[in-house]
BATI-802301 format. One record per atom (N, C-alpha, C, O): residue number from 0; atom name; x, y, z. Coordinates in Angstrom, 2 decimals, always signed. Example, Ala and Ser with C-alpha at 12.3 -4.5 7.8 and 13.67 -1.06 7.14 Angstrom:
{0, 'N', {+13.19, -5.69, +7.80}}
{0, 'CA', {+12.30, -4.50, +7.80}}
{0, 'C', {+13.20, -3.30, +7.80}}
{0, 'O', {+14.24, -3.32, +8.46}}
{1, 'N', {+12.85, -2.25, +7.08}}
{1, 'CA', {+13.67, -1.06, +7.14}}
{1, 'C', {+12.90, +0.03, +7.87}}
{1, 'O', {+13.41, +1.14, +8.04}}
***
This chain:
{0, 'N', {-19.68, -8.52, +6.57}}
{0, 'CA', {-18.45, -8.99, +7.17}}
{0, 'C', {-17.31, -8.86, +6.16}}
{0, 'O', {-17.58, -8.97, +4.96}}
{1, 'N', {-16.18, -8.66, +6.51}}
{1, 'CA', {-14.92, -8.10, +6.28}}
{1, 'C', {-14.18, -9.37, +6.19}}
{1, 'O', {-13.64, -9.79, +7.21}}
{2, 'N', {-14.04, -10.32, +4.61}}
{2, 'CA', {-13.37, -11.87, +4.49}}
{2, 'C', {-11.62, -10.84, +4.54}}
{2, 'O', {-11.21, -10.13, +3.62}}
{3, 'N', {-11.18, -10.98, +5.34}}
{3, 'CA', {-9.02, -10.75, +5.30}}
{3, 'C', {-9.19, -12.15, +4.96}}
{3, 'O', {-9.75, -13.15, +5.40}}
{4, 'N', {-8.35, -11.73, +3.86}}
{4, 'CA', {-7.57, -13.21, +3.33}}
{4, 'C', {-5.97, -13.25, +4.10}}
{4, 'O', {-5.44, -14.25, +4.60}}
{5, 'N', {-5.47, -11.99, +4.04}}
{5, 'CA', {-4.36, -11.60, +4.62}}
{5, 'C', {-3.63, -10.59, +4.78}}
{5, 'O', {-3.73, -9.79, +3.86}}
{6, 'N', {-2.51, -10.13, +6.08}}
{6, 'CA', {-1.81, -9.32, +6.04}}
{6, 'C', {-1.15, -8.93, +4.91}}
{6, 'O', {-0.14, -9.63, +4.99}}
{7, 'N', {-1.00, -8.08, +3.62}}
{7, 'CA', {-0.55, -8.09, +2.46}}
{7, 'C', {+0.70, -7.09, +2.78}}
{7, 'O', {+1.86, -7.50, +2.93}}
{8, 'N', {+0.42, -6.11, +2.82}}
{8, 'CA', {+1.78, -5.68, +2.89}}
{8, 'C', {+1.97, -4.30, +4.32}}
{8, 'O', {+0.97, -3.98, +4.98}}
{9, 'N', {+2.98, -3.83, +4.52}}
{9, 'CA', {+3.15, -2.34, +5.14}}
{9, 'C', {+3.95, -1.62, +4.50}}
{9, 'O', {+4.95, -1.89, +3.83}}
{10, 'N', {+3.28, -0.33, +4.84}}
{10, 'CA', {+4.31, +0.87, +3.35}}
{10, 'C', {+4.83, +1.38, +5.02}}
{10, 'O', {+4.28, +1.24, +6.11}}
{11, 'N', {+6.30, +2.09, +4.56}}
{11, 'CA', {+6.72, +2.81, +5.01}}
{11, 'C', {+7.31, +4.54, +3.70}}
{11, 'O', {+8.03, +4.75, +2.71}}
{12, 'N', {+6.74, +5.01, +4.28}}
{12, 'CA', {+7.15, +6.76, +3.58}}
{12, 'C', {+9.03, +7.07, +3.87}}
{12, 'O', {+9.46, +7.15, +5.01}}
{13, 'N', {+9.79, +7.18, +2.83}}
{13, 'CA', {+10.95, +6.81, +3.20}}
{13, 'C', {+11.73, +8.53, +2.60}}
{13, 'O', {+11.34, +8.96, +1.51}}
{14, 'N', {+12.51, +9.13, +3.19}}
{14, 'CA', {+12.96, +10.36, +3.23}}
{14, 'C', {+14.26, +10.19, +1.77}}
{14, 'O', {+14.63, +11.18, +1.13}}
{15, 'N', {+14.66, +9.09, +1.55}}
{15, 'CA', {+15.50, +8.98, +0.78}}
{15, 'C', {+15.35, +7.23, +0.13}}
{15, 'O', {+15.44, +6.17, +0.74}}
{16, 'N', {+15.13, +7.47, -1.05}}
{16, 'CA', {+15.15, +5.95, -1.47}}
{16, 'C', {+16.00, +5.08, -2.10}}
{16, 'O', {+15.90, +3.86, -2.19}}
{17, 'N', {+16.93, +5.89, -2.59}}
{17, 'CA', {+18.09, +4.84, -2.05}}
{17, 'C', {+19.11, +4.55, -1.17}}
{17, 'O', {+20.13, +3.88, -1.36}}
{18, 'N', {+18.70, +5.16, -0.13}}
{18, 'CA', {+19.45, +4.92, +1.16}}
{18, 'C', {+18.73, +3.84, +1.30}}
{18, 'O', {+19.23, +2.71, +1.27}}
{19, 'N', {+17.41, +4.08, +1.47}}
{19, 'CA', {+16.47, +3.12, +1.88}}
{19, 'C', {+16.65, +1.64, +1.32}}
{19, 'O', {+16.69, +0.67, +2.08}}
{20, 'N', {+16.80, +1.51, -0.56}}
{20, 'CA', {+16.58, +0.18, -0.97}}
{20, 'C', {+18.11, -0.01, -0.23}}
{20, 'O', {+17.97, -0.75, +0.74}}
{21, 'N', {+19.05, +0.29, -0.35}}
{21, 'CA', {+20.60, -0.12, +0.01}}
{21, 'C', {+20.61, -1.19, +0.89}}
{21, 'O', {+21.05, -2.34, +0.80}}
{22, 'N', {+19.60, -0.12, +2.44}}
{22, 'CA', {+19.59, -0.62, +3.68}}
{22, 'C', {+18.81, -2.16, +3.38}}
{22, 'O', {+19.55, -3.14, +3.49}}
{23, 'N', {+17.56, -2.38, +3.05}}
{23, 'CA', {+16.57, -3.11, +2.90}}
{23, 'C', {+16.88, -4.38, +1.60}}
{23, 'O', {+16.69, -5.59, +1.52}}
{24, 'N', {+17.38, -3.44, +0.81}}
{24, 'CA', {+18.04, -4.53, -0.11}}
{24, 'C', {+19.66, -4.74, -0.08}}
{24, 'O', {+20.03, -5.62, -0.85}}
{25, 'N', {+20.37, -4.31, +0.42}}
{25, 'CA', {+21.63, -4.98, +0.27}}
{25, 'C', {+21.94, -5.38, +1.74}}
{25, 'O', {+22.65, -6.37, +1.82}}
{26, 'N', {+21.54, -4.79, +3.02}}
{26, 'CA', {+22.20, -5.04, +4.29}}
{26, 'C', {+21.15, -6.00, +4.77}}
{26, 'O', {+21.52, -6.77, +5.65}}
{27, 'N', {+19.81, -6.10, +4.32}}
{27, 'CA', {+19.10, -6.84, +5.19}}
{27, 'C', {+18.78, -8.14, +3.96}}
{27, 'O', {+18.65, -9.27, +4.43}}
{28, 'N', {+18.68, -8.05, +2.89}}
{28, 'CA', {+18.98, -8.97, +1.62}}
{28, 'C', {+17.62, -9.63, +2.02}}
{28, 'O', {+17.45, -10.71, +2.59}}
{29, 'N', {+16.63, -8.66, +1.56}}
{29, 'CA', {+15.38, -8.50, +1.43}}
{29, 'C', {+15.48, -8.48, +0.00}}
{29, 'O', {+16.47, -7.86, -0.42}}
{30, 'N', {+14.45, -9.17, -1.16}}
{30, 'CA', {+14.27, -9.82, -2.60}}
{30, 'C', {+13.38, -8.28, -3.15}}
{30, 'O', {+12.43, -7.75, -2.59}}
{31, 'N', {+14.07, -7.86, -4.41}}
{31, 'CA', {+13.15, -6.53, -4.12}}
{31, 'C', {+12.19, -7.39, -5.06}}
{31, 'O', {+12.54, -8.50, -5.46}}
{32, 'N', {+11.07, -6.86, -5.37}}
{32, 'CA', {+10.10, -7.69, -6.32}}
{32, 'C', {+9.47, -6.36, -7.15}}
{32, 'O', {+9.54, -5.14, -7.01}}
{33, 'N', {+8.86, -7.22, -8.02}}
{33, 'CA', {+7.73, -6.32, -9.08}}
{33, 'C', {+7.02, -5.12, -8.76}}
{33, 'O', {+6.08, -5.48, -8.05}}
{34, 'N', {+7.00, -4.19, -8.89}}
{34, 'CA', {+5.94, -3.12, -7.98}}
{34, 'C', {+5.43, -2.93, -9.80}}
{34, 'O', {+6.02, -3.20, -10.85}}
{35, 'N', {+3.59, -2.14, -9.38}}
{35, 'CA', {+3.37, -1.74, -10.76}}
{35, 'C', {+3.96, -0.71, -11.06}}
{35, 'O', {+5.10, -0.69, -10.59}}
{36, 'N', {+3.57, +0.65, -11.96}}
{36, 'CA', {+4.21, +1.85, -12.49}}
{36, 'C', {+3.35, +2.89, -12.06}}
{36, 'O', {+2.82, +3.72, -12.79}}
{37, 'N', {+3.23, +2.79, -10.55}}
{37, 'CA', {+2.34, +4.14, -10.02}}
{37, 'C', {+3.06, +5.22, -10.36}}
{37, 'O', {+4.17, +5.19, -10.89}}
{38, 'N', {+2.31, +6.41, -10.02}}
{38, 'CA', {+2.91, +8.02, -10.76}}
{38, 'C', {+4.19, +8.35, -9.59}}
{38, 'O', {+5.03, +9.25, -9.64}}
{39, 'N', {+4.06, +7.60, -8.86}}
{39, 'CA', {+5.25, +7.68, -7.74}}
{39, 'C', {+6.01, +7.13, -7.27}}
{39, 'O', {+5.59, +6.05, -6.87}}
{40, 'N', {+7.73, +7.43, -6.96}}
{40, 'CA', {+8.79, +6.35, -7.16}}
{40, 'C', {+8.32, +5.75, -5.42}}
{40, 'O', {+7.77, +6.35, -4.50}}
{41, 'N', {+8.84, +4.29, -5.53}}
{41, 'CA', {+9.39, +3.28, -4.77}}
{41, 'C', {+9.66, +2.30, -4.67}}
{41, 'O', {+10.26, +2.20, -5.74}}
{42, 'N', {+9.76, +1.13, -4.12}}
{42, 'CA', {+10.20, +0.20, -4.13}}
{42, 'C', {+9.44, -1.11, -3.29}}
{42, 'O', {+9.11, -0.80, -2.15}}
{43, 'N', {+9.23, -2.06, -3.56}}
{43, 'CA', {+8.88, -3.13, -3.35}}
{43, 'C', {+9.77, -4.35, -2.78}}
{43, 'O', {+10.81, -4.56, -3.41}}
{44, 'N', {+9.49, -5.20, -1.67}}
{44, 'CA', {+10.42, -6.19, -1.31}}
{44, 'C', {+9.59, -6.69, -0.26}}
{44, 'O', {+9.00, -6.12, +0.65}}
{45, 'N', {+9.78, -8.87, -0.89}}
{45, 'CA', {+9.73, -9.45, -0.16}}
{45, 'C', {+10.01, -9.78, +1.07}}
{45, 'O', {+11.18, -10.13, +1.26}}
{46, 'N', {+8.77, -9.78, +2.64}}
{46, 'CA', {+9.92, -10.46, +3.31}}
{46, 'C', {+8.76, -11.79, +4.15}}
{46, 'O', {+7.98, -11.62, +5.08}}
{47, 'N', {+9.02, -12.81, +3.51}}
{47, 'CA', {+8.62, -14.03, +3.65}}
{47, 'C', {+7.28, -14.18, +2.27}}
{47, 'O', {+7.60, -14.00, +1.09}}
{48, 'N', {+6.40, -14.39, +2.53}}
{48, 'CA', {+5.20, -14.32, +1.80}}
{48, 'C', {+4.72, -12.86, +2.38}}
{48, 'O', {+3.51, -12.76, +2.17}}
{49, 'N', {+5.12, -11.97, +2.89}}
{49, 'CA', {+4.25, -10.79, +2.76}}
{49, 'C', {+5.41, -9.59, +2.16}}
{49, 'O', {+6.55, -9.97, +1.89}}
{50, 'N', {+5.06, -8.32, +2.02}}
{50, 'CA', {+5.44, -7.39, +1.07}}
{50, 'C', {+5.96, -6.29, +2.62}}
{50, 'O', {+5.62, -6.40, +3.79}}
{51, 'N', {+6.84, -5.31, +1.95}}
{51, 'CA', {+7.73, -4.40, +2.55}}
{51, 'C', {+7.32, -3.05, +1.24}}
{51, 'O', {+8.07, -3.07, +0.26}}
{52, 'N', {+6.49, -2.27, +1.25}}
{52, 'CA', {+6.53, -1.22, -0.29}}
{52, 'C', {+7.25, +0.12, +0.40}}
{52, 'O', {+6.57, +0.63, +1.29}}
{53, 'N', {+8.22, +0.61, +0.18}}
{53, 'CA', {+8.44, +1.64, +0.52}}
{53, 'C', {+7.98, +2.73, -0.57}}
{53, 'O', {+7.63, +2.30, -1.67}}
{54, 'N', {+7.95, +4.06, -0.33}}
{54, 'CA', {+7.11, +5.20, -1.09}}
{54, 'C', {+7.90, +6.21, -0.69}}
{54, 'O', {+7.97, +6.51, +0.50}}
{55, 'N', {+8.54, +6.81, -1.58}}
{55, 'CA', {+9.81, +8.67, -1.46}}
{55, 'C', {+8.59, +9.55, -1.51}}
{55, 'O', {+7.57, +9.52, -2.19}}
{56, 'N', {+9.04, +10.35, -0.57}}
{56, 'CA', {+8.48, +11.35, -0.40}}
{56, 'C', {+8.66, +12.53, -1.67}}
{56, 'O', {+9.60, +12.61, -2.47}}
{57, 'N', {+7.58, +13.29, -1.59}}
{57, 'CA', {+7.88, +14.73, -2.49}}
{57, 'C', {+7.85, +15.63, -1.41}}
{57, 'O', {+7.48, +15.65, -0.24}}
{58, 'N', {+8.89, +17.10, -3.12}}
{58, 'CA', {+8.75, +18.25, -2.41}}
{58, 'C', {+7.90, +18.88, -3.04}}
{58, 'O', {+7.78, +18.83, -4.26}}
{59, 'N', {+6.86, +19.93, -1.87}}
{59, 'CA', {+6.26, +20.33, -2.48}}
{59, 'C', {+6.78, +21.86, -2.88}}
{59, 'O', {+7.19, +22.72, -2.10}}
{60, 'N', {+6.61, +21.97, -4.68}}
{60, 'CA', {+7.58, +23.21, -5.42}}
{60, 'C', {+6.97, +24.56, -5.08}}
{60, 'O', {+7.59, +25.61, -5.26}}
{61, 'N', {+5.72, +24.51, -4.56}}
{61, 'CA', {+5.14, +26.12, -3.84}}
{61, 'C', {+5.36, +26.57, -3.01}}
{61, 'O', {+5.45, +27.78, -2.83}}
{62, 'N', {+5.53, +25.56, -2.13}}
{62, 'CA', {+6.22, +25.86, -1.04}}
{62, 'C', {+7.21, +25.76, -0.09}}
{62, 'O', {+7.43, +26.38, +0.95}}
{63, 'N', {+7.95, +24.56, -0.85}}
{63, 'CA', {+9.39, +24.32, -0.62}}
{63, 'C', {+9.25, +23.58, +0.89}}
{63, 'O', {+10.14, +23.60, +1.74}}
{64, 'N', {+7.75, +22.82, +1.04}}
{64, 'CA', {+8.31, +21.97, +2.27}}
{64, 'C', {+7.84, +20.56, +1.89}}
{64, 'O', {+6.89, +20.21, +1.19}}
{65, 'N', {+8.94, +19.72, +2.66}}
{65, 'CA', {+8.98, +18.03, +2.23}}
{65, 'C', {+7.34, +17.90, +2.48}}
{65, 'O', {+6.83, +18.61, +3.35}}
{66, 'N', {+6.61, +17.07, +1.78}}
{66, 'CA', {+5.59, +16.37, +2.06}}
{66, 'C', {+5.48, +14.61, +1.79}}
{66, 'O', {+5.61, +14.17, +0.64}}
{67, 'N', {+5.23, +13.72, +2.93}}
{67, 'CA', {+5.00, +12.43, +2.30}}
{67, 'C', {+4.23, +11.80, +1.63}}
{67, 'O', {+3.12, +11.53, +2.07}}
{68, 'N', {+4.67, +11.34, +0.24}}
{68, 'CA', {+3.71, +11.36, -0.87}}
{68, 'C', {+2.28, +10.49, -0.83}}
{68, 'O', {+1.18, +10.45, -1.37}}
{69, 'N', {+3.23, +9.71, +0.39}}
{69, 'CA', {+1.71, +9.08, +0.65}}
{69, 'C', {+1.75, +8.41, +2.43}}
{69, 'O', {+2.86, +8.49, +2.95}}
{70, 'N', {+1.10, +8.04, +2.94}}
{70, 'CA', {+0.81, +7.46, +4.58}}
{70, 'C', {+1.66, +6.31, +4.66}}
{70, 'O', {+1.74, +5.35, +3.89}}
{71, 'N', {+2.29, +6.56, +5.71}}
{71, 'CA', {+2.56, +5.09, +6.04}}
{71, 'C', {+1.53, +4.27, +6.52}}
{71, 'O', {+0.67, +4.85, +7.19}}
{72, 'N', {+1.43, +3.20, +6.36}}
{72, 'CA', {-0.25, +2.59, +6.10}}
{72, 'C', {+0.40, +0.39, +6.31}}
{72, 'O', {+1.39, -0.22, +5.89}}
{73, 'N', {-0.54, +0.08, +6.95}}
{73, 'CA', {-0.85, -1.89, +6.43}}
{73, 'C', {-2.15, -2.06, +5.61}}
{73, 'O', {-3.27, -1.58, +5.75}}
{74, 'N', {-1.70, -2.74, +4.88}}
{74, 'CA', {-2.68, -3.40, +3.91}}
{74, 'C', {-3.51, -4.21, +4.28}}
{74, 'O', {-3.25, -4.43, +5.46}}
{75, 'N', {-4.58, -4.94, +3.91}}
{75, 'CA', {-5.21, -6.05, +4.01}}
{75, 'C', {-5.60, -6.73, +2.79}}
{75, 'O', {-6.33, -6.02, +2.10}}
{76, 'N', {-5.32, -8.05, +2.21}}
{76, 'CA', {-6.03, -8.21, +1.14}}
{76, 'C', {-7.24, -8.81, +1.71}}
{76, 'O', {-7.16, -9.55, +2.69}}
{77, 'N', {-8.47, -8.48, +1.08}}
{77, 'CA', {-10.01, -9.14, +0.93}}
{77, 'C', {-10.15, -9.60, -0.26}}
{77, 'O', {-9.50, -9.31, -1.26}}
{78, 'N', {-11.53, -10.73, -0.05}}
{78, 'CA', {-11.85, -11.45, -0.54}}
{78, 'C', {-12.98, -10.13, -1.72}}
{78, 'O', {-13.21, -10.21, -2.92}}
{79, 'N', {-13.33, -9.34, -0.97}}
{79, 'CA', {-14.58, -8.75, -1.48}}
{79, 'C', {-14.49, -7.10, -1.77}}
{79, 'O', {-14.75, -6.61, -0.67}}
{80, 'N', {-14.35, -6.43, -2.35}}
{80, 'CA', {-13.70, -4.73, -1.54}}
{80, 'C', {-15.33, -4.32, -1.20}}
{80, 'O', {-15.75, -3.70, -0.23}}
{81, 'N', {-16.02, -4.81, -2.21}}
{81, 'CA', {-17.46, -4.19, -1.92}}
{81, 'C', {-18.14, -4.63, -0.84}}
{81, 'O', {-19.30, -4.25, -0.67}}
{82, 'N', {-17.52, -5.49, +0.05}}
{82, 'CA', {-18.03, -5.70, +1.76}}
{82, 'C', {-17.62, -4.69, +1.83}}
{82, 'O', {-18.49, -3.84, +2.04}}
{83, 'N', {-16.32, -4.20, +1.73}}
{83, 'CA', {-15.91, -3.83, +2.91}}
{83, 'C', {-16.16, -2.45, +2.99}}
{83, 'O', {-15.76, -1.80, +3.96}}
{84, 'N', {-17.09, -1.71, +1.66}}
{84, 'CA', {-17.54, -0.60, +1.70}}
{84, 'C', {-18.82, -0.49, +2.39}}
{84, 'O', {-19.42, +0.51, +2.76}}
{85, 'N', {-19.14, -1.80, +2.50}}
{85, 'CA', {-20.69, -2.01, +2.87}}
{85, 'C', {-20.13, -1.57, +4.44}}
{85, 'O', {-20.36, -0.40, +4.73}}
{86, 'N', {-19.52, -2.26, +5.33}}
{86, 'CA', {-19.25, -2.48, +6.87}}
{86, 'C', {-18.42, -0.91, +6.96}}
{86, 'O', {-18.12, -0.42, +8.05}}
{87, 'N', {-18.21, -0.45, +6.06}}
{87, 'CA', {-17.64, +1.16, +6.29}}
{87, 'C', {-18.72, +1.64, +6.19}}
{87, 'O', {-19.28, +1.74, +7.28}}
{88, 'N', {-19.37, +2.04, +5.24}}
{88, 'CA', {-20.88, +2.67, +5.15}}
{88, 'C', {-21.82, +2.55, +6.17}}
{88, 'O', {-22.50, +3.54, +6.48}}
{89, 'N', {-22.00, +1.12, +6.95}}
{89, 'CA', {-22.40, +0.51, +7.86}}
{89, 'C', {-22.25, +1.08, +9.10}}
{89, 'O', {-23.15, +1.18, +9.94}}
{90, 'N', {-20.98, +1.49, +9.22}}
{90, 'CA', {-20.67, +2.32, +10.50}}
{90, 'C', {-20.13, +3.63, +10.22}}
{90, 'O', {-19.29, +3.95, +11.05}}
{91, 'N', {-20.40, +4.70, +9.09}}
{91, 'CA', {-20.66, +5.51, +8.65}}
{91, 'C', {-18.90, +5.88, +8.96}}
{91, 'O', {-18.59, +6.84, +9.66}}
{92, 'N', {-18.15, +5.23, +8.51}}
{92, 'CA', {-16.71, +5.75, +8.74}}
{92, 'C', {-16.35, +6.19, +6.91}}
{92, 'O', {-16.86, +5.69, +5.91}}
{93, 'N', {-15.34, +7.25, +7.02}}
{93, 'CA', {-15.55, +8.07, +5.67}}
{93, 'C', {-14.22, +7.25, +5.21}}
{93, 'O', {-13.19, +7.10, +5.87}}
{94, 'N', {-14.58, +6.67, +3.60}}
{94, 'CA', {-13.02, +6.43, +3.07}}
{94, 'C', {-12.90, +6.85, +1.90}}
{94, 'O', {-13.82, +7.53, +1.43}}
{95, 'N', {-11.88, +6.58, +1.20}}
{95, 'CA', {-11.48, +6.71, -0.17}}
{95, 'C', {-11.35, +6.00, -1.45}}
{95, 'O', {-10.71, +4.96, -1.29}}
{96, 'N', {-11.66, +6.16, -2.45}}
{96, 'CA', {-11.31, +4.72, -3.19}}
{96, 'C', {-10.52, +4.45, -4.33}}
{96, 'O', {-11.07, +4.62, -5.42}}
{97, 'N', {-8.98, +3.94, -4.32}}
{97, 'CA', {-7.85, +4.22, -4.81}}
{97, 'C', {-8.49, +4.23, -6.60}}
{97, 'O', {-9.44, +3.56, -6.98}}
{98, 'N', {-7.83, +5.00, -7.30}}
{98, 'CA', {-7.67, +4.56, -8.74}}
{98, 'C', {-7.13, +3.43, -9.53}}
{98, 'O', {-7.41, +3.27, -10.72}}
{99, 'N', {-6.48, +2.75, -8.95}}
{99, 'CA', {-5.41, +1.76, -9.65}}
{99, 'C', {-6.46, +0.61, -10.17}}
{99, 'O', {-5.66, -0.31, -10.32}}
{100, 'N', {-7.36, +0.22, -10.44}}
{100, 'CA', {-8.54, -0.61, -11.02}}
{100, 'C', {-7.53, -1.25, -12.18}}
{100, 'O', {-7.34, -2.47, -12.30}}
{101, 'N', {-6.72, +0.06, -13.25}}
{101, 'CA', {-6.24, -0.41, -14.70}}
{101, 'C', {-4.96, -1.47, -13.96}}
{101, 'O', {-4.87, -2.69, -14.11}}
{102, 'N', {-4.22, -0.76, -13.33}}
{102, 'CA', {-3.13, -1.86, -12.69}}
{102, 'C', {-3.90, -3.27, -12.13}}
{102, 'O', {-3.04, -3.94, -11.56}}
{103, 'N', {-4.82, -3.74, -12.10}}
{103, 'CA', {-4.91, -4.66, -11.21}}
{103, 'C', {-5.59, -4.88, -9.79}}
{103, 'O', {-5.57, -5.86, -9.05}}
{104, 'N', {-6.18, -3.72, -9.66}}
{104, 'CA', {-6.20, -3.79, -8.01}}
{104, 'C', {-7.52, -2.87, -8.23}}
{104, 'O', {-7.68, -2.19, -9.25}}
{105, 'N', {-8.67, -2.95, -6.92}}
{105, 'CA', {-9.24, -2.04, -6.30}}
{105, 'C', {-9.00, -1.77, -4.86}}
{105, 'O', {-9.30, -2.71, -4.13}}
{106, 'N', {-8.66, -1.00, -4.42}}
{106, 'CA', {-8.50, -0.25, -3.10}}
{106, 'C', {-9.48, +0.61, -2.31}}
{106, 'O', {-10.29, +1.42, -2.78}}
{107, 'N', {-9.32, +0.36, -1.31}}
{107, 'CA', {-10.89, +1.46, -0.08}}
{107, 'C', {-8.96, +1.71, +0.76}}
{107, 'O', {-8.07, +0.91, +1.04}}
{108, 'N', {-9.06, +2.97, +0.86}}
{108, 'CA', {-8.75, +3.50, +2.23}}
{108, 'C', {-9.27, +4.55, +3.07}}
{108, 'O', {-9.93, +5.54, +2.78}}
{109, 'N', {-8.76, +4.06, +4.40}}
{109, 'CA', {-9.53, +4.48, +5.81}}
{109, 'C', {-8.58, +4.99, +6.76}}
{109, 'O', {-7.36, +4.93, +6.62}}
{110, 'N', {-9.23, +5.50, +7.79}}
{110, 'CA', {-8.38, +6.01, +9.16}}
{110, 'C', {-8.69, +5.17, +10.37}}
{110, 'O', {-9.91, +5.01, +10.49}}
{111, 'N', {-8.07, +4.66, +11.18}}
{111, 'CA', {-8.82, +4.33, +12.74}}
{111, 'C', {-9.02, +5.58, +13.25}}
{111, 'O', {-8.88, +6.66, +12.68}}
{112, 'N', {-9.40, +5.30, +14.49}}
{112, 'CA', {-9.47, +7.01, +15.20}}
{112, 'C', {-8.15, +7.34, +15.70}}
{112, 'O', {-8.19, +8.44, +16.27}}
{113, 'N', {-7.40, +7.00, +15.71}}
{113, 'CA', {-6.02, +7.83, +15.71}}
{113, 'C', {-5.60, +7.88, +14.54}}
{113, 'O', {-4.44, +8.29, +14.53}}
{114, 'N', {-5.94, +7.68, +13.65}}
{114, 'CA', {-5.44, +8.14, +11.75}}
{114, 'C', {-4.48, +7.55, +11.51}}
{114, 'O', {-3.67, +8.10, +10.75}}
{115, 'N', {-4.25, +6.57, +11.89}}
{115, 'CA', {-3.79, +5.17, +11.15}}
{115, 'C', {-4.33, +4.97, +9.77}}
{115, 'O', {-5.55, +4.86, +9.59}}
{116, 'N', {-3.19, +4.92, +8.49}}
{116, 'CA', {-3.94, +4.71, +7.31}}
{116, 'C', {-4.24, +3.30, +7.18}}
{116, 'O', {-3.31, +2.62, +7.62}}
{117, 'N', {-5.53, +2.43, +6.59}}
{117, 'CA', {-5.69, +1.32, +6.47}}
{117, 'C', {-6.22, +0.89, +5.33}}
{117, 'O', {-7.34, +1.16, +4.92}}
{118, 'N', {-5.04, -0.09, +4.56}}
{118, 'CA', {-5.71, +0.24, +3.10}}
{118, 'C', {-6.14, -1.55, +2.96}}
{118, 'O', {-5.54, -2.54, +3.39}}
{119, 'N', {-7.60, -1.42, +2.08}}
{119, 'CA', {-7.98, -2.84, +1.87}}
{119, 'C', {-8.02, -2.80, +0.61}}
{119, 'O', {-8.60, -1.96, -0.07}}
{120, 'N', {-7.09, -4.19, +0.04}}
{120, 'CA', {-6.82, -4.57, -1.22}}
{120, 'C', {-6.98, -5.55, -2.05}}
{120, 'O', {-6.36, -6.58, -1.79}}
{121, 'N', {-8.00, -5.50, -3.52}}
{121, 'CA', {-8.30, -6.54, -3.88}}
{121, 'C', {-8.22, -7.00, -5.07}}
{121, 'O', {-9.07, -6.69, -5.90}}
{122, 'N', {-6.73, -8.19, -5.51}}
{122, 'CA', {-6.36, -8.17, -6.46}}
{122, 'C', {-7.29, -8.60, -7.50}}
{122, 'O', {-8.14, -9.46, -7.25}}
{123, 'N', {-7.17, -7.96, -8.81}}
{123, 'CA', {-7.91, -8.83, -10.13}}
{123, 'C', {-7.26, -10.28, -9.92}}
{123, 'O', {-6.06, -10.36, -9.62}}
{124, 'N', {-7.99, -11.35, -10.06}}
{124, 'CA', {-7.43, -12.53, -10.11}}
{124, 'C', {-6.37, -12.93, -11.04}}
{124, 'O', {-5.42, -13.62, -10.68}}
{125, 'N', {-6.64, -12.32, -12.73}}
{125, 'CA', {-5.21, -12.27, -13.21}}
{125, 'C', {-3.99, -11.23, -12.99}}
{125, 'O', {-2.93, -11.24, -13.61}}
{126, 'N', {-4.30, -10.52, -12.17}}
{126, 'CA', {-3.28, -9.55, -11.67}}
{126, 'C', {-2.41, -9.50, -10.12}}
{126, 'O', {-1.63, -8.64, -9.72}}
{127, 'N', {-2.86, -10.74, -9.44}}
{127, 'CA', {-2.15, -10.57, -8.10}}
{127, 'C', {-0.93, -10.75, -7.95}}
{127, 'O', {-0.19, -11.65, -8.34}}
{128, 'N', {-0.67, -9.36, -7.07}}
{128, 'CA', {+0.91, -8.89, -7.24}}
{128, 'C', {+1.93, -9.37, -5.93}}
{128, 'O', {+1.85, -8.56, -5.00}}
{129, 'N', {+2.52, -10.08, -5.76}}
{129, 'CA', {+3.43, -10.83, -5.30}}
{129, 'C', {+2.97, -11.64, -3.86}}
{129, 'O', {+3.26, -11.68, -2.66}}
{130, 'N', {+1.79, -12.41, -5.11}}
{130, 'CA', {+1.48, -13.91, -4.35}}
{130, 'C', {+2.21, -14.89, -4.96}}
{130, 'O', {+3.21, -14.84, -5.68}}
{131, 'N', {+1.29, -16.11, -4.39}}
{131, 'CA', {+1.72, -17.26, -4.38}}
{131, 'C', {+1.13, -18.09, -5.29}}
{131, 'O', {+1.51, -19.23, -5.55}}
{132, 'N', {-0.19, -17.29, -5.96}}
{132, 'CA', {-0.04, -17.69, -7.18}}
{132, 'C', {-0.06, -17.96, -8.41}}
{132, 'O', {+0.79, -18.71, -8.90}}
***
């Protein structure tokens, strides 16, 4: 079984990022917060107790067409990540398993069957990134 502690965050893939923080941080006066130092720019912002991460897209230089650097995707934090490989394995659904371990975090991501990205996230206890506590 699959412990959600909670809705943690939703990324949106954003075509321009500072149009984007402008909109999100100055017109909607959304709190931007801490993000770690992934290899890729974006931005982070509170909105209540859950997270807003936006992620800029790249171009790709071979071939000169936009690609989004990463899925627009919702998070889940768990209690466990290694359930939740178990109940993936379990029902033989194929995922991935993020690198970021040194930041703080282990990650599984997945697809539904319409390819919805779904990422489950589980902070190091001295590393959880914009809780409560």
């Amino acid at each position: 079984m699959i412990d959600v502690v909670r809705l943690h965050h939703v990324s949106f893939a954003v075509r321009n990022l500072e149009a984007s923080k402008r909109f999100f941080g100055e017109v909607l006066q959304f709190p931007e917060i801490e993000r770690p130092n992934f290899q890729f720019s974006g931005a982070w912002y509170a909105i209540g107790d859950r997270q807003l991460h936006l992620i800029a897209e790249t171009c790709n230089t071979n071939t000169g067409t936009t690609q989004i650097s990463r899925s627009d995707h919702m998070a889940l934090e768990v209690s466990d990540i290694g359930a939740v490989k178990e109940v993936l394995d379990g029902n033989s659904v194929e995922y991935s398993v993020g690198n970021n371990s040194d930041l703080g975090m282990d990650q599984v991501f997945c697809c539904d069957p319409d390819g919805h990205v779904i990422e489950f996230v589980h902070y190091h206890p001295d590393r959880r990134m914009g809780s409560d506590a």
